[in-house]
Biopython code that builds the backbone (N, CA, C, O; Angstrom):
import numpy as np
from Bio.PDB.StructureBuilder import StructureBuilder

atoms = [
    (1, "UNK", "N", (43.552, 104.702, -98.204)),
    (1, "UNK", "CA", (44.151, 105.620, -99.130)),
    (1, "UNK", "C", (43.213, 106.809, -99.290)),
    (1, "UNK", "O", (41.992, 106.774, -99.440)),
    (2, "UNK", "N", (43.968, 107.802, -99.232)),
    (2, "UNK", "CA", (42.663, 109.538, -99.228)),
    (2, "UNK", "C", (43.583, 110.224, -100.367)),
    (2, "UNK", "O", (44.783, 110.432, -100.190)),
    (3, "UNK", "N", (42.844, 110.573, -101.635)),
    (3, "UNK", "CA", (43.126, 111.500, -102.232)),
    (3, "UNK", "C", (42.342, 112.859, -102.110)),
    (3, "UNK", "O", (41.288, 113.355, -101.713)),
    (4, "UNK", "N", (43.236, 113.065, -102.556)),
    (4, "UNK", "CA", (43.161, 114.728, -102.740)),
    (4, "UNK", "C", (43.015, 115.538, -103.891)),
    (4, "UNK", "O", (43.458, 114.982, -104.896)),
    (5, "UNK", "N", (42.470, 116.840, -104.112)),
    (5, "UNK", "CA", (42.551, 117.570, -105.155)),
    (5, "UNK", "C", (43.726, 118.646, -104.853)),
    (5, "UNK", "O", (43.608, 119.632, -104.125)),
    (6, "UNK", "N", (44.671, 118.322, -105.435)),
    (6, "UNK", "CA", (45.675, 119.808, -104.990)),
    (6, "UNK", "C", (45.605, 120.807, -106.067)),
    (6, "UNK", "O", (46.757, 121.240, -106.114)),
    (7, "UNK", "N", (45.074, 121.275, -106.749)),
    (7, "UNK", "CA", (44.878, 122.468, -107.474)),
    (7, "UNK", "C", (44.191, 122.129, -108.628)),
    (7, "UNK", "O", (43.982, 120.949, -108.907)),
    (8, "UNK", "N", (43.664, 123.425, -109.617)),
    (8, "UNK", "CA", (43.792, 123.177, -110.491)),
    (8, "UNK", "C", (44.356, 123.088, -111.498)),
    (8, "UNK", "O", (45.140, 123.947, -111.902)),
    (9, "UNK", "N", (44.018, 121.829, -112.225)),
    (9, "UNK", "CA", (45.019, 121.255, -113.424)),
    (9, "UNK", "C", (45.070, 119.527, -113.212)),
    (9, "UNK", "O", (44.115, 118.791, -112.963)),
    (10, "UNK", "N", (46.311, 119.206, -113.372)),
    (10, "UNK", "CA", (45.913, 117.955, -113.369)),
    (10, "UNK", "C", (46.683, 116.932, -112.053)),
    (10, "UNK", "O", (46.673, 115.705, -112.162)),
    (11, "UNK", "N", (47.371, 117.682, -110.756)),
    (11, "UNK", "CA", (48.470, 117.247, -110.080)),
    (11, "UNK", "C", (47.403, 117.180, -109.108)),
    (11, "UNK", "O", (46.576, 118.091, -109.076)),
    (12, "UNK", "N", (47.307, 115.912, -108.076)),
    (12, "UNK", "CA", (46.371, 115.041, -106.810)),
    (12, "UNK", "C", (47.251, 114.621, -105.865)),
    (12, "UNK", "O", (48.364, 114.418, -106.348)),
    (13, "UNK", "N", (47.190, 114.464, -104.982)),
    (13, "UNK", "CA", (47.911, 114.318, -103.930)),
    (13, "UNK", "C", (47.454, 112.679, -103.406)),
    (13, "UNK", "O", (46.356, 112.916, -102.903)),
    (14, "UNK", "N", (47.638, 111.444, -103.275)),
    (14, "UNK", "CA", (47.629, 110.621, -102.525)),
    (14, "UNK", "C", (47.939, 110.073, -101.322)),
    (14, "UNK", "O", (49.058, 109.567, -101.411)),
    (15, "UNK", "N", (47.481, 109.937, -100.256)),
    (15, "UNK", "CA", (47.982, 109.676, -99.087)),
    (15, "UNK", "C", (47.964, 107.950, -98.401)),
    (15, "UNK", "O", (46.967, 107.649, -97.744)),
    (16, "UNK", "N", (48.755, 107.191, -98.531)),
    (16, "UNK", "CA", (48.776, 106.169, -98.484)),
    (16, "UNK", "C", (48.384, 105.452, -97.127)),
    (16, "UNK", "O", (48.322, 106.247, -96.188)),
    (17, "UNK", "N", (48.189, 104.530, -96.901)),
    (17, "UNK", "CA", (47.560, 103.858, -95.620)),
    (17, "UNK", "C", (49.049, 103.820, -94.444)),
    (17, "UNK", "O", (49.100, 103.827, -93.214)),
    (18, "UNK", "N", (49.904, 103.788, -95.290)),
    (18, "UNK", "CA", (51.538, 103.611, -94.579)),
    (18, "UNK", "C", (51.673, 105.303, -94.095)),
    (18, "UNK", "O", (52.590, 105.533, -93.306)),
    (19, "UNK", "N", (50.927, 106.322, -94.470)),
    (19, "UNK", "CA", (51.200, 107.473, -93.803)),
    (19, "UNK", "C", (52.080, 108.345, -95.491)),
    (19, "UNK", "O", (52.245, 109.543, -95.261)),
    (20, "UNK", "N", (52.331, 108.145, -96.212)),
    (20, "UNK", "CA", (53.347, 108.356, -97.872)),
    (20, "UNK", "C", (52.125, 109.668, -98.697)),
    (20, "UNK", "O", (50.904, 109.719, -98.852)),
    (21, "UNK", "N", (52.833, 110.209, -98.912)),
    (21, "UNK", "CA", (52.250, 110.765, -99.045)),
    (21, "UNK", "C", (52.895, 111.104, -101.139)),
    (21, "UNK", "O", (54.075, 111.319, -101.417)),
    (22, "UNK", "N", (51.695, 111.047, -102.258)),
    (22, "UNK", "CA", (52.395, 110.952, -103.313)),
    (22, "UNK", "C", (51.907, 111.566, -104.694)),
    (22, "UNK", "O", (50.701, 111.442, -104.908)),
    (23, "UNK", "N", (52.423, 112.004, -105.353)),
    (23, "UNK", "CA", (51.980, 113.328, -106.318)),
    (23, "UNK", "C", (51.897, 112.217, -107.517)),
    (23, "UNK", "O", (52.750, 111.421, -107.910)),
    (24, "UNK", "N", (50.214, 112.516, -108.064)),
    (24, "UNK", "CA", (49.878, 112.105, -109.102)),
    (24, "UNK", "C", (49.597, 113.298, -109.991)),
    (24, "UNK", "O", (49.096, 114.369, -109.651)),
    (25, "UNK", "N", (50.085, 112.851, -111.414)),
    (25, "UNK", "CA", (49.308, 113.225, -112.742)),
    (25, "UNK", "C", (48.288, 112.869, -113.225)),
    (25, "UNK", "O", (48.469, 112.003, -114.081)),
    (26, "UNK", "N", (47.270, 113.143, -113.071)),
    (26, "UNK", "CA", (46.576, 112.230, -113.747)),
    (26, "UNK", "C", (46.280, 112.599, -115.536)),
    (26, "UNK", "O", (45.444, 112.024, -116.234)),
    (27, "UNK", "N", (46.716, 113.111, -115.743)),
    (27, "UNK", "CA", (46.450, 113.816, -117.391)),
    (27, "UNK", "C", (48.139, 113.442, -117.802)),
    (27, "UNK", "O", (48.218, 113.388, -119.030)),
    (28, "UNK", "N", (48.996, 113.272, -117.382)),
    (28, "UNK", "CA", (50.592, 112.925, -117.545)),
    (28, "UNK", "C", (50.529, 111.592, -117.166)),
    (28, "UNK", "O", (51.410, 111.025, -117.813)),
    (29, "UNK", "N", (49.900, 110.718, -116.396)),
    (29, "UNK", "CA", (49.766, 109.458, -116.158)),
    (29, "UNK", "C", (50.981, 109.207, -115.208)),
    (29, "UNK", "O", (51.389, 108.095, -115.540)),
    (30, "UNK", "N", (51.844, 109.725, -114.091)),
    (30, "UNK", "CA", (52.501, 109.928, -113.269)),
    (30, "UNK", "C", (52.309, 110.084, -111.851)),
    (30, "UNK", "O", (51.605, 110.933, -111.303)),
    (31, "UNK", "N", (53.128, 109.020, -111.209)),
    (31, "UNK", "CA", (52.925, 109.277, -109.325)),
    (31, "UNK", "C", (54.404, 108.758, -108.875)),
    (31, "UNK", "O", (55.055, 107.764, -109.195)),
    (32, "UNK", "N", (54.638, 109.771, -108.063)),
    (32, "UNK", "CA", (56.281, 109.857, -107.689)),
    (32, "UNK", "C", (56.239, 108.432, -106.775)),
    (32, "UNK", "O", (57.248, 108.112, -106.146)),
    (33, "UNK", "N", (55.281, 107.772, -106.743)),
    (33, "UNK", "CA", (55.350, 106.516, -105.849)),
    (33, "UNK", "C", (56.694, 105.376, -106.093)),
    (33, "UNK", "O", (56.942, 104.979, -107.231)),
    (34, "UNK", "N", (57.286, 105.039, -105.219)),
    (34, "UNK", "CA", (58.118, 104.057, -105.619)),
    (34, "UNK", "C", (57.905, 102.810, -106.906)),
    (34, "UNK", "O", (58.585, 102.487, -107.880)),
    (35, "UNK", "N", (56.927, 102.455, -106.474)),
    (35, "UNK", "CA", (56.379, 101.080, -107.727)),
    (35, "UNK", "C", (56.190, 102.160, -109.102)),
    (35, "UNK", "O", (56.523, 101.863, -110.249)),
    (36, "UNK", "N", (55.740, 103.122, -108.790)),
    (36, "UNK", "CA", (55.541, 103.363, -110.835)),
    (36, "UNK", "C", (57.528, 104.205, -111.092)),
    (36, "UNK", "O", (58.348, 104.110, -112.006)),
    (37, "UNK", "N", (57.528, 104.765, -110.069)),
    (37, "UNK", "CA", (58.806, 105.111, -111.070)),
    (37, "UNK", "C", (59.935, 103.957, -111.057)),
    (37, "UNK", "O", (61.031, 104.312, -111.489)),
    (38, "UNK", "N", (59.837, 102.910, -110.713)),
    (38, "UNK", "CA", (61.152, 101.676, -110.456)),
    (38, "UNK", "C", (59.821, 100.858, -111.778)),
    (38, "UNK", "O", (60.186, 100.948, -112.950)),
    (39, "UNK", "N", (58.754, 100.312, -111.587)),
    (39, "UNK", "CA", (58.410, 99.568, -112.813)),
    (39, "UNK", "C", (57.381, 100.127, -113.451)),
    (39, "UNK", "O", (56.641, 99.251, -113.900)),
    (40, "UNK", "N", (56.965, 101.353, -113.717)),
    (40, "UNK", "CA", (56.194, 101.804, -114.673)),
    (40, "UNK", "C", (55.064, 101.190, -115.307)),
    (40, "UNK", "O", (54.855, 101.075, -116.514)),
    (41, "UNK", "N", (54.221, 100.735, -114.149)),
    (41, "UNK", "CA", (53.517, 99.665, -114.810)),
    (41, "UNK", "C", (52.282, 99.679, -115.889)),
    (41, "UNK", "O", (51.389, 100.423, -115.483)),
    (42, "UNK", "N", (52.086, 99.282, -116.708)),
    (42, "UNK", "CA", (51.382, 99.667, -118.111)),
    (42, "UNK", "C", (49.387, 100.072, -117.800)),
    (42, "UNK", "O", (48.592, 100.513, -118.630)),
    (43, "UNK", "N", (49.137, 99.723, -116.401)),
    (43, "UNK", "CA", (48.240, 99.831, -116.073)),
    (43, "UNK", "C", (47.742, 101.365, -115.206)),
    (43, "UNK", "O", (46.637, 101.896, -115.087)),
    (44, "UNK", "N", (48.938, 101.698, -114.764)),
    (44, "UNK", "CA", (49.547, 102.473, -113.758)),
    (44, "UNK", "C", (49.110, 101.747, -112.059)),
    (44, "UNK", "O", (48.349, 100.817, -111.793)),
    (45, "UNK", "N", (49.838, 102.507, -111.269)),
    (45, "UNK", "CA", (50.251, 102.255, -110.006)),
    (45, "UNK", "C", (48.598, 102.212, -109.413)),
    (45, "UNK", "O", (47.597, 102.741, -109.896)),
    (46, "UNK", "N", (48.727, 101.500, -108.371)),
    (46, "UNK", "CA", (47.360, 101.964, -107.579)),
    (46, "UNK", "C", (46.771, 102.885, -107.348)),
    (46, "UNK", "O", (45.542, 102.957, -107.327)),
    (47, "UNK", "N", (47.976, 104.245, -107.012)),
    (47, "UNK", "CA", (47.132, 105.243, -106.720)),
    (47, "UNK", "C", (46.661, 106.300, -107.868)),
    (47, "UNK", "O", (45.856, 107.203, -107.641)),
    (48, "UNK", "N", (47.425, 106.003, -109.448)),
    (48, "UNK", "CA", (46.802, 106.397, -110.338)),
    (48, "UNK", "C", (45.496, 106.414, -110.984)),
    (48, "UNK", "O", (44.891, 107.153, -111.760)),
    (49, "UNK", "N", (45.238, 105.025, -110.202)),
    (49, "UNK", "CA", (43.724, 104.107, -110.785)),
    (49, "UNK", "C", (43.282, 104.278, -109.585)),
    (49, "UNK", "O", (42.291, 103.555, -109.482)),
    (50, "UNK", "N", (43.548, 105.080, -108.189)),
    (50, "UNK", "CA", (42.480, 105.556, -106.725)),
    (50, "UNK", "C", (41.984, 106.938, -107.476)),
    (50, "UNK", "O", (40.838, 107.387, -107.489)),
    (51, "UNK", "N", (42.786, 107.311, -107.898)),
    (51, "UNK", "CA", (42.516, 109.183, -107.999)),
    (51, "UNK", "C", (41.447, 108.892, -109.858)),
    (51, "UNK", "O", (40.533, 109.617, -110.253)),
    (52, "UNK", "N", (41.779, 108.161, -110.289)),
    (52, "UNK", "CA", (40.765, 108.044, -111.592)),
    (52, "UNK", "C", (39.589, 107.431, -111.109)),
    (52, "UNK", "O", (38.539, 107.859, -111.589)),
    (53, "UNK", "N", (39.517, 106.506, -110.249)),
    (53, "UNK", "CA", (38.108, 105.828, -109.462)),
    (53, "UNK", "C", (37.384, 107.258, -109.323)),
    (53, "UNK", "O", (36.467, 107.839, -109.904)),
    (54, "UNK", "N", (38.274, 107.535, -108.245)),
    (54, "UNK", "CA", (37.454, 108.758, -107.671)),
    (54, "UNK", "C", (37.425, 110.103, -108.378)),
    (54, "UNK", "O", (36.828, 110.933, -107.692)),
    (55, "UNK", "N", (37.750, 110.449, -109.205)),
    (55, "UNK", "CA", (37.227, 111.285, -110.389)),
    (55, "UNK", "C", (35.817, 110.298, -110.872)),
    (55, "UNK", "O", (34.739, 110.762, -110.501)),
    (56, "UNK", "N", (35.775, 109.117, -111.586)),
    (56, "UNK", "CA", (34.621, 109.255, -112.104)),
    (56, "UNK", "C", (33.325, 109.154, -111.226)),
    (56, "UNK", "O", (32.146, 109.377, -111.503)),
    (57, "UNK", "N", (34.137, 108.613, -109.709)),
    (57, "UNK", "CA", (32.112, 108.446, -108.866)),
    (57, "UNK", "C", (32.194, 109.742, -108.565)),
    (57, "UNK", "O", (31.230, 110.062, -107.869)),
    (58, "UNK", "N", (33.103, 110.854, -108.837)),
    (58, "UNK", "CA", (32.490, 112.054, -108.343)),
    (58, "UNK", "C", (33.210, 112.795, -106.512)),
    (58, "UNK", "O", (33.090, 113.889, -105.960)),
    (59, "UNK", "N", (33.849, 111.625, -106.173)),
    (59, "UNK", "CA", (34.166, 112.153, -104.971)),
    (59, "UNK", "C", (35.602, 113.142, -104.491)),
    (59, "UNK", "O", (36.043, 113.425, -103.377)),
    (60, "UNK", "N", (36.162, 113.569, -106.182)),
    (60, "UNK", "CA", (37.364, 114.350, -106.043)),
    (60, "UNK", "C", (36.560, 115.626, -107.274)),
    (60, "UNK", "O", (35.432, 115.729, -107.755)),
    (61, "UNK", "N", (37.242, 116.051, -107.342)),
    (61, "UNK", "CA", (36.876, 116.913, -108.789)),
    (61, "UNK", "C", (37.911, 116.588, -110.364)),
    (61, "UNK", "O", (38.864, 115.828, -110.540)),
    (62, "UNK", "N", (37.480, 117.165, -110.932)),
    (62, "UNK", "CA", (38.366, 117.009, -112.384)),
    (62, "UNK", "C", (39.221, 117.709, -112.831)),
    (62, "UNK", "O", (38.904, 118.873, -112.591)),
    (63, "UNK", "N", (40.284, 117.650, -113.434)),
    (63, "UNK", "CA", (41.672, 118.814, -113.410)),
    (63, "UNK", "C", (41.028, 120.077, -113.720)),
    (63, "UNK", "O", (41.773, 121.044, -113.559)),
    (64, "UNK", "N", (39.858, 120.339, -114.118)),
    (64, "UNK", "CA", (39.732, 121.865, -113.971)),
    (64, "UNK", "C", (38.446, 122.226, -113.051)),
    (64, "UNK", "O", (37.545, 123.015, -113.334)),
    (65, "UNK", "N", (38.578, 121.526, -111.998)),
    (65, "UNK", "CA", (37.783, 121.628, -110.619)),
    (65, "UNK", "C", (36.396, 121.642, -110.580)),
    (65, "UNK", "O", (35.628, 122.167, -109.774)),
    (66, "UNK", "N", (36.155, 120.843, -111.788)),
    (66, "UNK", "CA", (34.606, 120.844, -111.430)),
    (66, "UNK", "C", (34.394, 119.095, -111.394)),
    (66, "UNK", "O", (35.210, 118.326, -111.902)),
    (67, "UNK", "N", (33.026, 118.619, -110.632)),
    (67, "UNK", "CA", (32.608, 117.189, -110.458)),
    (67, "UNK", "C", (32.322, 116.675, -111.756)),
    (67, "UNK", "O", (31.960, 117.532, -112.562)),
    (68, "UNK", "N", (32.401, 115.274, -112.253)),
    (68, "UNK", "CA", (32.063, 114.532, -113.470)),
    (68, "UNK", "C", (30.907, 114.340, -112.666)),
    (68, "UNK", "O", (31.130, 114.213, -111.462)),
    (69, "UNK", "N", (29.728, 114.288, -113.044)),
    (69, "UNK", "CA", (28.699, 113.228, -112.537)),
    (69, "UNK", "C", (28.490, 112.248, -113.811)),
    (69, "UNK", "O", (27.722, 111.290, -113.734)),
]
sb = StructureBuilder()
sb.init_structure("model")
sb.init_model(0)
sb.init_chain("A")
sb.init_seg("    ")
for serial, (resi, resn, name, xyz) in enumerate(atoms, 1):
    if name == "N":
        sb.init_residue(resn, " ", resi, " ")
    sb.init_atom(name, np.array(xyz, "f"), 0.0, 1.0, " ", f" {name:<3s}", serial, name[0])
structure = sb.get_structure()
């Protein structure tokens, strides 16, 4: 799975191992992925919790484009 920073603000791009390619919120808590919009899950989807991993070790940036260290 490779995320992405697609702009600034709070919208990331996920790219799934299946080739899927899928628009997260992360400040809206949203990813057009099949599993969160059919069960909304209270944890969120995997790739909500890939793109928050990687916000906090630092290896994406933060909705207003700078690194957390």
């Amino acid at each position: 799975m490779d995320a992405r920073f697609a702009s600034v603000g709070s919208l990331y791009e996920v790219i799934s191992e299946s080739g899927n390619t899928y628009n997260v919120d992360i400040e809206g808590e949203m990813c057009s992925c099949p599993d969160f919009e059919q069960r909304q899950p209270d944890d969120g989807c995997k790739h909500l919790r890939r793109v928050s991993l990687e916000i906090r070790t630092g290896l994406v940036p933060t909705s207003d484009g700078t690194f957390d260290h």
